[in-house]
KEKOLLUM-223566 format. One record per atom (N, C-alpha, C, O): x, y, z. Coordinates in steps of 0.02 Angstrom, whole numbers, plus 50000, padded with zeros to 5 digits. Layout:
BEGIN
XYZ...
//
This chain:
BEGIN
526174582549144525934587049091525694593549122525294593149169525914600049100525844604849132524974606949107524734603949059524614611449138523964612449165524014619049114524504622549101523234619549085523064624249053523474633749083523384636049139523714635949050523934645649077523414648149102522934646649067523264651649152522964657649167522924663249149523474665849136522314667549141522294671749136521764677949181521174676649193521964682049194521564686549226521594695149219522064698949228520864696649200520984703649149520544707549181519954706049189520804712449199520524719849235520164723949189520384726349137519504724949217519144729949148519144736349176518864736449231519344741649158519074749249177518484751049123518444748249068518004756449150517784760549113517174755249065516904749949080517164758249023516404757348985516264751148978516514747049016515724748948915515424743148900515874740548861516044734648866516214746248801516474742448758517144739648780517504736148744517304741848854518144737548865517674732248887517914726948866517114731048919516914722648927517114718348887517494713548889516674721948837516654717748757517334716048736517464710348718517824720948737518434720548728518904717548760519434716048732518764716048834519104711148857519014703448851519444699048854518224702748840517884696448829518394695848759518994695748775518304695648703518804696348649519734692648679520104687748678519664698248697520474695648713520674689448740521164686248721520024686648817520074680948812520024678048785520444673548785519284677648723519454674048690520014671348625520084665648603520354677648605520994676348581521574673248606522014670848570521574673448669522194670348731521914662848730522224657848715521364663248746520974655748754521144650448704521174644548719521264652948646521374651348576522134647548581522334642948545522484650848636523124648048636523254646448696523824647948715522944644148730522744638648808522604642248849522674639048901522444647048860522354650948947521604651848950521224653948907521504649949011520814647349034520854655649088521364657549117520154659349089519964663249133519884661349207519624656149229520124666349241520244665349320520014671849356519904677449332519974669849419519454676849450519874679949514519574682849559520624679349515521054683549521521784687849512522244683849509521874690949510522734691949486523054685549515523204681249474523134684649563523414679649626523534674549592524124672849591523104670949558523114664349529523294664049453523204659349416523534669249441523514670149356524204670549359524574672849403524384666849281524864665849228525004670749189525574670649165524644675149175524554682549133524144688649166523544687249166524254694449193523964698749231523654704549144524124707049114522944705849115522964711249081522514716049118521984715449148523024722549101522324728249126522294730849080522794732449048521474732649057521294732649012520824739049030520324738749067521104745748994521244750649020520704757048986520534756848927520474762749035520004767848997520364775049001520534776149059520534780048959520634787048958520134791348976520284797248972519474789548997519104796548999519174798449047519384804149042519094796349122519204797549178519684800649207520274799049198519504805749248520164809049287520824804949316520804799749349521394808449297521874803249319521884796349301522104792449343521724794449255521544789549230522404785749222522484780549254522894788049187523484785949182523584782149257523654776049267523574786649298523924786749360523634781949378523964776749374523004781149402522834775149427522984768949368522994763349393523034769149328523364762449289524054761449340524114756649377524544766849335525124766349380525134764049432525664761249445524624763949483524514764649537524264755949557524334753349612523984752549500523684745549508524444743849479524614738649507524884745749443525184741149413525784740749482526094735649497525814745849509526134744549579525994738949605526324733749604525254740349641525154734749656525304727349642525384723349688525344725849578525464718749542526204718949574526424713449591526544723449584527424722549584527664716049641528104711949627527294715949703527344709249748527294701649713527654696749717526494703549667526564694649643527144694749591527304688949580527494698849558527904699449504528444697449538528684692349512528654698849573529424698149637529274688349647529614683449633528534689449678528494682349719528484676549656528644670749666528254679149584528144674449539528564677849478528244681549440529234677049468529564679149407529314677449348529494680649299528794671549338528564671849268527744672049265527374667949238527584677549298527234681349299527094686149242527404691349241526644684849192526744689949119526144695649138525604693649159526314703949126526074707049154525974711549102526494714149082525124714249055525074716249018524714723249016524654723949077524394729748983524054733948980523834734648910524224735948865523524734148905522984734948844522514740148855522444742448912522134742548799521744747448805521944754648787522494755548761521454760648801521424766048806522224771948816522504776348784522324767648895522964771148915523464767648872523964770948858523434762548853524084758648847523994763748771524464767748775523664764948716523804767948678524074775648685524554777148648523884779248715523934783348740524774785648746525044790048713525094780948803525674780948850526034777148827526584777748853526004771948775526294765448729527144764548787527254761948842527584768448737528304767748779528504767848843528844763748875528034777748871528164776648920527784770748970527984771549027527544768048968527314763949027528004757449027528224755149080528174755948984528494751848968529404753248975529854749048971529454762048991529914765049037529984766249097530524766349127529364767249122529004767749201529134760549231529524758649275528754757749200528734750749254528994744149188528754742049136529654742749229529964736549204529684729549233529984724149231529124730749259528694724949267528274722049221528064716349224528154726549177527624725949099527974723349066528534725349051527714718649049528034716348967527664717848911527894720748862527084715948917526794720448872526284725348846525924726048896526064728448806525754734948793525564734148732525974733848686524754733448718524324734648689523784737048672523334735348711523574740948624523054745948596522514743248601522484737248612521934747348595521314743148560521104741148501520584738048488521544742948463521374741948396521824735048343521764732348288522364734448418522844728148387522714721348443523064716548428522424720548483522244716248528522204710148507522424705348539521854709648437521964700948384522594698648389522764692848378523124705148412523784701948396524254697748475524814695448487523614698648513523824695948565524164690148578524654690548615523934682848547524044677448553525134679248512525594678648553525224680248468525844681848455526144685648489526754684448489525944690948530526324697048571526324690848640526914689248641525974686748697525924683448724526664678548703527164678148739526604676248660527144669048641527834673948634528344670648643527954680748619528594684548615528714683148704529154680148734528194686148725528274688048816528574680048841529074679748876528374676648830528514669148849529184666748848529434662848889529474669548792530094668348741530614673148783531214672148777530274680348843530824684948877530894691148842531224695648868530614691848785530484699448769529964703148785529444700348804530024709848779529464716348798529174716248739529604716548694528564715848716528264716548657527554724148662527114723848706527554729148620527124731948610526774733948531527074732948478526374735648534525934736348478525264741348503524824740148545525384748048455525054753748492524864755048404524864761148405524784753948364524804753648280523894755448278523504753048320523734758748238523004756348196523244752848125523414756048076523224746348129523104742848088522754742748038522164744648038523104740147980522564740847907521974735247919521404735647897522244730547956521994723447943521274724248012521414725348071520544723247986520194721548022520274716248085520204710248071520424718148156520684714748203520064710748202520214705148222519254711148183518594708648205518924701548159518804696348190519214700748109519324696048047519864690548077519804685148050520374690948128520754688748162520354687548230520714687448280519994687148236519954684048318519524678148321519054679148284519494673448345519034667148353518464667948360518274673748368517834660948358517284663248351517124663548423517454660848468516504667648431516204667748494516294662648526516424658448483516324659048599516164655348637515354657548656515094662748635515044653248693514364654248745514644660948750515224662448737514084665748773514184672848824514294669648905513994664748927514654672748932514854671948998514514674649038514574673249097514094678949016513704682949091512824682949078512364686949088512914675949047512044674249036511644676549001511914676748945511174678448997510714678348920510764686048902510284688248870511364690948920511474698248904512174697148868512604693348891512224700148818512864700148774512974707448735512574711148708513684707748743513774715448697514194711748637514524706548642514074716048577514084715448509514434722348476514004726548465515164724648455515354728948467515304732448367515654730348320514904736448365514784737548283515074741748246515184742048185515264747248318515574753648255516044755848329515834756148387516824757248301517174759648330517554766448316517684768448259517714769548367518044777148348517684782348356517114782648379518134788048331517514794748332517914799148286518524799148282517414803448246517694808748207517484815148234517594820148199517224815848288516914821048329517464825448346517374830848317517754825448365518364828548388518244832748446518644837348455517724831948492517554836748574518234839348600518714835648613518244845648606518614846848650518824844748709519394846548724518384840048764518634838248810518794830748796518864827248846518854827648730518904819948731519444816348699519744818448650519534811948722520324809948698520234801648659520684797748641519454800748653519244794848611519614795748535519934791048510519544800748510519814798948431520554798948437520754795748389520994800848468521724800048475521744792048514522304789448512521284788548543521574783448601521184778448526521544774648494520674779048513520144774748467520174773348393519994768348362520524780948366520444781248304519814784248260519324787348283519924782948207519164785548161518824782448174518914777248206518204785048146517644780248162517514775348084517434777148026517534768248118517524762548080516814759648089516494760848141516534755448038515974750048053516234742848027516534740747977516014740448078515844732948065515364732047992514904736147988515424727947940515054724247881514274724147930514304725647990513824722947909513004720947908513174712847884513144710647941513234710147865513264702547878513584698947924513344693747947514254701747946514714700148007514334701048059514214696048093514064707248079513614709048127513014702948124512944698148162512764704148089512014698748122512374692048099511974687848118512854688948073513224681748090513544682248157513614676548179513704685548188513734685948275513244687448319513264686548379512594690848270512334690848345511894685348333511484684648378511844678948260511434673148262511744670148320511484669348375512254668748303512874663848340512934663748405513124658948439512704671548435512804672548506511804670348519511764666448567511584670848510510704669448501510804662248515510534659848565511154658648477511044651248463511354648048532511124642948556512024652648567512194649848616512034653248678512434653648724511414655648681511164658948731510894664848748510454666148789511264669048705510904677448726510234677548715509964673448678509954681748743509304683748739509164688648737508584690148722509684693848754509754701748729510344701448700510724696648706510484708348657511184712048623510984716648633510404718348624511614721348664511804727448661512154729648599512684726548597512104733348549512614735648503512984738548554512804738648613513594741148528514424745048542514514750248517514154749648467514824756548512515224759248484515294765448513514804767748541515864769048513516074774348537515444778448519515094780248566515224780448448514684783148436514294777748391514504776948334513794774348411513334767448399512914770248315512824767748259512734776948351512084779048288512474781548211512244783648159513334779848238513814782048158513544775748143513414775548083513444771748164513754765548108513504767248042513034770948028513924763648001513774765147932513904756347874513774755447814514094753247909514144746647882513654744647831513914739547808513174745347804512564744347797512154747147767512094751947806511714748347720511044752347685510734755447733510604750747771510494760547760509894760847802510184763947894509864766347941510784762547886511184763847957510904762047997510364759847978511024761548079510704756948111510154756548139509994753148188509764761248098508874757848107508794751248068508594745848090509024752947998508944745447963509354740347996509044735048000509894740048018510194735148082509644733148103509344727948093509504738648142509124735548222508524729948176508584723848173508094732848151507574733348104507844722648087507534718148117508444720848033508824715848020508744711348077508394706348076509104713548131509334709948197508684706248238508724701048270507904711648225507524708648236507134700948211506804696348235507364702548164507294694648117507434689048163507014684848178508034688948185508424683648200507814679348268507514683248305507734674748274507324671248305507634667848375508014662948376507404671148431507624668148474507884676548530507764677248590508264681648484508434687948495507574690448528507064691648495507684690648601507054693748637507124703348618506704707248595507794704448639507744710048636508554713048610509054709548600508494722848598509094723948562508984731348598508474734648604509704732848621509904739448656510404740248599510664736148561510474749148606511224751348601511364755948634511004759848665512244755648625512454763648672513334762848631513604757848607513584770348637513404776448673513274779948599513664778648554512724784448587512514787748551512654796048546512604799648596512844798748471512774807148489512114809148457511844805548415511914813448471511324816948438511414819348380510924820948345512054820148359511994823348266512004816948229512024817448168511984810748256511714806048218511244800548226511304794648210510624804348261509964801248278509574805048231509284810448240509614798048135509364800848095508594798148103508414795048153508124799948044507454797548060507284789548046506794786048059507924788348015507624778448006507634776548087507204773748121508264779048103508144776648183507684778648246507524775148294507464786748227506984784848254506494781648254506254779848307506194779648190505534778048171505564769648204505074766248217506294767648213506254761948240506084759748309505904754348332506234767348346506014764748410505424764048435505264761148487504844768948366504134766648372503924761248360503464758548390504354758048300503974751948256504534745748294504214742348335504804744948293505344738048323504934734048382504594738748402504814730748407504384728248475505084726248505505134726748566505484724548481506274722448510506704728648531507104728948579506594731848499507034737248513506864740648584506394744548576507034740448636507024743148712506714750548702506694753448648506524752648754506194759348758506704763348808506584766848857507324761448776507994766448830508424767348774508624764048727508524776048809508824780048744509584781948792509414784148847510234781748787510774785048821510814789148778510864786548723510814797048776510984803748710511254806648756510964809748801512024805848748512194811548778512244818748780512424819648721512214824148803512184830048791512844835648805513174839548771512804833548877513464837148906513504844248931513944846048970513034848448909512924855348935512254857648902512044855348849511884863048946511314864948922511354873048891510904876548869512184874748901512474879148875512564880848789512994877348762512274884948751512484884948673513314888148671513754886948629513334891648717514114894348734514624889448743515154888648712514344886148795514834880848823514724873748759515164869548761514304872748718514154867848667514644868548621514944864248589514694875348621514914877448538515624875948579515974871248561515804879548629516794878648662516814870448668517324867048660516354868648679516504859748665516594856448611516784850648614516444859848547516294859548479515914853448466516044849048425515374853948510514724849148509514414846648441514184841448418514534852848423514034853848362513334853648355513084851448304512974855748402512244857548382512094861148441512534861348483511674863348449511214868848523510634865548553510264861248530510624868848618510184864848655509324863848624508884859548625509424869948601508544869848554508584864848505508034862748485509164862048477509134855748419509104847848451508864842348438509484850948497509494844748554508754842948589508554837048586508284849048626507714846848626507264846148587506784842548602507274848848536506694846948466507024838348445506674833448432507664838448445507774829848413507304822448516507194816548526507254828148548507004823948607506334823348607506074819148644505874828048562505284829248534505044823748479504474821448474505534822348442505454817548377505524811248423505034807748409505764809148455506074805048482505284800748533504984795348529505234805548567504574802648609504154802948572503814797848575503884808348515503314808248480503384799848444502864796848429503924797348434503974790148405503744785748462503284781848452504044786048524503934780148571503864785548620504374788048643503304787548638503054792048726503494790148765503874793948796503504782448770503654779148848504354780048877504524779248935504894782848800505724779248816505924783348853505704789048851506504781048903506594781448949507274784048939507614779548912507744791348953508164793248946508504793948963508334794449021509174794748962509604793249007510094800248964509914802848911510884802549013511204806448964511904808349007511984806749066512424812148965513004811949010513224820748996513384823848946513134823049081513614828649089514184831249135514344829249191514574838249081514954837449099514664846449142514354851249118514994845049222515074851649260515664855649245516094852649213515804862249263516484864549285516744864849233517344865849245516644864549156516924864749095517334874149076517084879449094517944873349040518274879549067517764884149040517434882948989517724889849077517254895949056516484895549080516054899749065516434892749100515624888249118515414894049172515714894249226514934898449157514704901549214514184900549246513784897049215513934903049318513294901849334512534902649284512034899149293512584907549236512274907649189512294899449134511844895849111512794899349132512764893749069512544886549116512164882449092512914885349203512704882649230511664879949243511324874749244511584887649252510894886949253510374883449185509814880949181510884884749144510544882149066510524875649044510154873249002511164871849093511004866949084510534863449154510324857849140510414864749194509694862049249509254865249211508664863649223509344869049170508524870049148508284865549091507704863849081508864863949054508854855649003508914852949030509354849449004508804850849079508574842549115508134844049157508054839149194507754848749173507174850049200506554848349147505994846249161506874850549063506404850949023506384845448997505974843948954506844841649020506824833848972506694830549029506134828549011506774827949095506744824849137506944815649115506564811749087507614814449138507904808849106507714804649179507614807649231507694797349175507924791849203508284792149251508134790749309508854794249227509654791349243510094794749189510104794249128510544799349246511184801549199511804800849222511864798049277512214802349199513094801349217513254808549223513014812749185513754810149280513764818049275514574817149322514764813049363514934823849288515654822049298515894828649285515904831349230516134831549351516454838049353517184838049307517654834549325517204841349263517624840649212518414840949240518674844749281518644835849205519644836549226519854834549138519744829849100520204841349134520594839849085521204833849045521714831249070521004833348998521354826148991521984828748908521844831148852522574826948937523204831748893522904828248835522554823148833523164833048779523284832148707522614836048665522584838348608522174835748713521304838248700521224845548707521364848248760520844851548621520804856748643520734862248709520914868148714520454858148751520164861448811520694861848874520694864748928521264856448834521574855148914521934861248926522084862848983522094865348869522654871148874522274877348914522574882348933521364875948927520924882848935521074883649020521414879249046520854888649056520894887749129520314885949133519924885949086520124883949206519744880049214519524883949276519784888649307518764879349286518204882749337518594881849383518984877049379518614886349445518714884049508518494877549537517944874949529518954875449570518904869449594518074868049641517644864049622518044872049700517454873349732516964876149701516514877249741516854877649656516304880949618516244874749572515674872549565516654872249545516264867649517516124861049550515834856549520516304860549605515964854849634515324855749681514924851349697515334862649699514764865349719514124863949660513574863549686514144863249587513774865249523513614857149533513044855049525514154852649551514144845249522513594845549585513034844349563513594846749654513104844049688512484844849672512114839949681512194850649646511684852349643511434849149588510834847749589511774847649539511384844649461511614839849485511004838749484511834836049503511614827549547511134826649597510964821049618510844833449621510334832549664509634831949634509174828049647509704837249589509124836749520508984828749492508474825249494509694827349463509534820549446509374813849477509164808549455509514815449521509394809849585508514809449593508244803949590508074815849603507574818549597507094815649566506574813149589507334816049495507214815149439507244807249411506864804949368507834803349448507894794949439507214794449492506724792149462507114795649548506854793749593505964792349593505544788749621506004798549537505164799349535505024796349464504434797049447505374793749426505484788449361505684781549375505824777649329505684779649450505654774449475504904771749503504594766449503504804777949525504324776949573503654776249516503264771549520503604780249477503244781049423503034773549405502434772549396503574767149399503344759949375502934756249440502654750749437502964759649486502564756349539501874755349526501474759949530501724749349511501014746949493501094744249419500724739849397501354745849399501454741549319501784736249317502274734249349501464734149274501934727149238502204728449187501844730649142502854727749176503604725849152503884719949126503994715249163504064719649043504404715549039505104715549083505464720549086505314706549133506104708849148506134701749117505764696849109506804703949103507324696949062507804695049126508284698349143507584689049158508024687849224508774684249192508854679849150509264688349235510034686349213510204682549303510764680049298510074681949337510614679749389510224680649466509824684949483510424676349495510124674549584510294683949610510734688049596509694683649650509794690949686510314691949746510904690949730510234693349792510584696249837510384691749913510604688949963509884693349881509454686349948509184681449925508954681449868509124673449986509014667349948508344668549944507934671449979508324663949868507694664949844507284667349810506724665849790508034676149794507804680149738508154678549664508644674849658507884681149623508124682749558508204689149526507674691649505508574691449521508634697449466508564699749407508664694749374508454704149367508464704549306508474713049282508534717649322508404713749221508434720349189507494721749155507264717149120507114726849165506844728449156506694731949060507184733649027506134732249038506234734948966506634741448970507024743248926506494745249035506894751949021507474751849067507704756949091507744744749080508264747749109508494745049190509004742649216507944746549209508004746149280508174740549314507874736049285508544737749369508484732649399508084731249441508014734249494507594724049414507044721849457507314714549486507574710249451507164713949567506994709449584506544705349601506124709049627506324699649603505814696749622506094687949667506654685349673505364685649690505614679349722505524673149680504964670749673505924671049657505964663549608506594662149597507044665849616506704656149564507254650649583507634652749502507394656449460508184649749498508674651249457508304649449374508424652349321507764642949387507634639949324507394646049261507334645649200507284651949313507144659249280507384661149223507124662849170508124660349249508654663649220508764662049139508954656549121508634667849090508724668949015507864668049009507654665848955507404669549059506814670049015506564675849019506754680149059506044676648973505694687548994504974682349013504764676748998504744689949069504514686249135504024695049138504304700449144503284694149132502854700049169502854699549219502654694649251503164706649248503254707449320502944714149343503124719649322502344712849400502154717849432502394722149483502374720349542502614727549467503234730149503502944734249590502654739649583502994732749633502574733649684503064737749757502954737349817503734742449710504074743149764504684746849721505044743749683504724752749732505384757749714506034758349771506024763049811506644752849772507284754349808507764761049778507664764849730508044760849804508524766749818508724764849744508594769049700509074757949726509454757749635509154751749609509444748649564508464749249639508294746249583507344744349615507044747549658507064737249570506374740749586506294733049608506664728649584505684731249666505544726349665504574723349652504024726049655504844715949638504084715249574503864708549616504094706449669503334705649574503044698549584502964696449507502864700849466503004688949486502774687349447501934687949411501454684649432501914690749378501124690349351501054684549326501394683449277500554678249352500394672349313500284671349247499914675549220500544666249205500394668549148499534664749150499254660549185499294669849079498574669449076498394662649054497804661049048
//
């Protein structure tokens, strides 16, 4: 009797391809293939793929090379791309490399288990479609979470933003929500089999619209659920951090005290050529409302350097918005044009000038993580321990804002929240002691 299929799936890029690959297994799973932890040993190879990143295509190309040896050494070897690029590139990849069989979107991925049984059968199957049919309505129920008492929960997909430098609403689509009953019937379900946090999802999290109340009344809902310690989301824009949601990050005790808002320039020049839609003065007055709700939260945000036209002036404008906000932790990414997107046709900063710009506003922020680390030294911290540390003996976990704390205790830790006196700022994360309980 032949042995359960393999499967093994490559994640690029954000949270929501996690979520999205977790999914797919579990749709494959649905039709025998058990997860495996390398290409090498797998029955089905997916890469499961992101567009924002520079060269992003290419290195898809560049791994799928790679696979070409086990493909030679194992002819029935099924070799897939899903995701971002695969929407993107649909045919051609599937002209490029006659090693693929198949090619799938993010938005048709439910249809895996059938596109899988074509590949089996010796045909190329793709599906690059936005579908009428809710793919969330087609896929099986949750299993346990796989990566311990942290789970992502994916609520609102797409974007109607249309940024000049972004290629989410052509790879993603509009922006969709998940129902308000579907949502908290997954995140009971994932509660009941373990989580102890949820992250919401969505290209832009604070659209969702599923719901009365948008996702303050979510979050607000989600707290109900018994057993749910705590509730993150990401990735958020600022033209839709309305006031239910803020008011939630004062009043929620669940709701984390970490905000990701991205911004992207401290430029109104360079905002408006991004077609941002708002200015940095709206941007810091909504960072004003924001702490005046919760002092403590902890910010985080994503920019872009080197954007075309970007001068030392507009440069300077944005270190002076993050001087005035002083975040956590940010993401910062000297801009590369990505085809099909207003901006890609503009010229662009010099190459050395803008990586000269990227050093310096990574030096700021580095600065700025460092002394927002150091800052928890002496406090106690809720951490929710997920997994054995690095050394025997330790345990790990995620902090209320974020941070990774270690401490010394045994695994029996793991999925509980734990006061921890934090007695030590590392380079990327913080280390604590247990506070006894009283």
């Amino acid at each position: 009797m032949a042995g359960p299929k393999k499967l093994f799936i490559k994640s690029y890029g954000c949270q929501m391809n996690v979520y999205d690959s977790e999914r797919m297994a579990e749709a494959l799973g649905a039709e025998g293939y058990v997860s495996v932890g390398t290409a090498e040993e797998a029955d089905m190879v997916l890469l499961n793929t992101c567009h924002i990143r520079e060269k992003a295509a290419e290195k898809v190309y560049s791994d799928l090379g790679r696979l070409r040896p086990l493909k030679v050494a194992n002819p029935g070897l099924k070799i897939g791309v899903a995701g971002c690029v695969a929407q993107a590139e649909g045919e051609e990849i599937l002209r490029r490399m006659p090693l693929v069989d198949l090619v799938v979107g993010p938005q048709s991925y439910h249809r895996l288990p059938a596109m899988a049984k074509a590949v089996a059968g010796g045909a190329r199957a793709i599906d690059t479609d936005f579908p009428a049919e809710d793919k969330f309505d087609h896929l099986p129920e949750r299993p346990a979470p796989s990566v311990g008492p942290t789970a992502f929960l994916t609520v609102q997909e797409g974007c109607d933003k249309f940024c000049a430098f972004c290629v989410v609403p052509y790879t993603r689509g509009a922006e969709v929500s998940r129902p308000a009953d579907r949502i908290l019937s997954e995140a009971r379900a994932l509660v009941e089999k373990g989580a102890r946090e949820i992250t919401l999802l969505g290209q832009n999290v604070n659209a969702w619209h599923g719901g009365d109340g948008g996702l303050g009344r979510l979050v607000r809902d989600l707290a109900q659920i018994d057993g749910l310690l705590r509730i993150r989301y990401t990735t958020s824009h600022p033209n839709d951090m309305d006031d239910g949601l803020i008011a939630a990050h004062g009043e929620v005790d669940k709701l984390m005290p970490y905000l990701h808002l991205p911004v992207q320039s401290g430029s109104d020049r360079i905002l408006k050529a991004m077609a941002r839609k708002h200015t940095a003065a709206q941007y810091l007055d909504l960072i004003g409302r924001i702490r005046a709700a919760r002092p403590d939260i902890l910010l985080t945000s994503d920019f872009i350097v080197g954007f075309p036209g970007e001068t030392e002036s507009d440069f300077q404008a944005t270190l002076d918005l993050i001087e005035a906000v002083g975040y956590g932790t940010a993401f910062s990414f000297k801009y590369s044009a990505r085809p099909g997107t207003p901006a890609a046709e503009k010229t662009p900063v010099a190459a050395d000038v803008a990586d000269e710009r990227l050093h310096r506003l990574q030096a700021l922020l580095s600065r700025q993580q460092k002394a927002m680390q150091e800052s928890m030294v002496g406090r106690e911290l809720g951490v929710l321990f997920e997994k054995p540390g690095r050394m025997p003996g330790q345990i790990t976990g995620k902090s209320d804002y974020n941070h990774a704390v270690h401490v010394l205790g045994d695994a029996a830790l793991t999925g509980t929240l734990q006061r921890v006196r934090i007695t030590r700022s590392d380079p990327n994360s913080l280390a604590g002691e247990l506070v006894p309980a009283p």
